[in-house]
N, C-alpha and C positions, 0 to 999 in steps of 0.2 A: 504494500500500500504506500502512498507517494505521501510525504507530510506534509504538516499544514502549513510548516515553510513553503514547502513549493506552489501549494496556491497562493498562497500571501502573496509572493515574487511575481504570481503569474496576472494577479488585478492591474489592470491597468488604469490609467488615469482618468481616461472618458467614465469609468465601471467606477472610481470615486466619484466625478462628477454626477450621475447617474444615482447613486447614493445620498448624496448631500442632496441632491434635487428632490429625492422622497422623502428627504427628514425633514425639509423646509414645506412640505406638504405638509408633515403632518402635523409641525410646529402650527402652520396657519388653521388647523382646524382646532386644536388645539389653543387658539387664543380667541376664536371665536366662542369656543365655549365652556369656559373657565367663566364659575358665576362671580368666585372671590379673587381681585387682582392681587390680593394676600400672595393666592397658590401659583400664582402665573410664572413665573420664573422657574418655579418648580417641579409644577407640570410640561415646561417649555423642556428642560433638562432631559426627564423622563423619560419624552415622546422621541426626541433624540440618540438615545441610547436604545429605547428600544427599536425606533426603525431601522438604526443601521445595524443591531445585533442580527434582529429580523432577516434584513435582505442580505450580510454577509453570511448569517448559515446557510439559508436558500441557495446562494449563490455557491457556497461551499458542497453542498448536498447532491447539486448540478454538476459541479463539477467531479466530484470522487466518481458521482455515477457513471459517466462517461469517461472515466480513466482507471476504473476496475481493470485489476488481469485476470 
């Protein structure tokens, strides 16, 4: 099995671009609906971490798939 260094190395930059582009989605849906601007920062972090955890494992899952021996 190939490590996760080597997809690491293998993302490229459009595939980060591509990533920050859905974390800033989900930041905007996320400020639209935070009722306390208490949590907003908070929630803003959250949505963050978790959409790019999200689409790097997907991304990861896709990838091992296709490079099974």
């Amino acid at each position: 099995m190939k490590s996760f260094e080597e997809f690491w190395n293998s993302v490229t930059n459009e595939e980060i671009v591509e990533l920050a582009n859905n974390a800033n989605s989900a930041i905007a849906d996320i400020i639209s609906n935070t009722e306390n601007p208490e949590n907003l920062i908070g929630n803003q972090i959250v949505m963050v971490s978790l959409s790019i955890t999200h689409d790097i494992l997907k991304h990861y899952h896709e990838w091992i798939s296709e490079n099974q021996n």
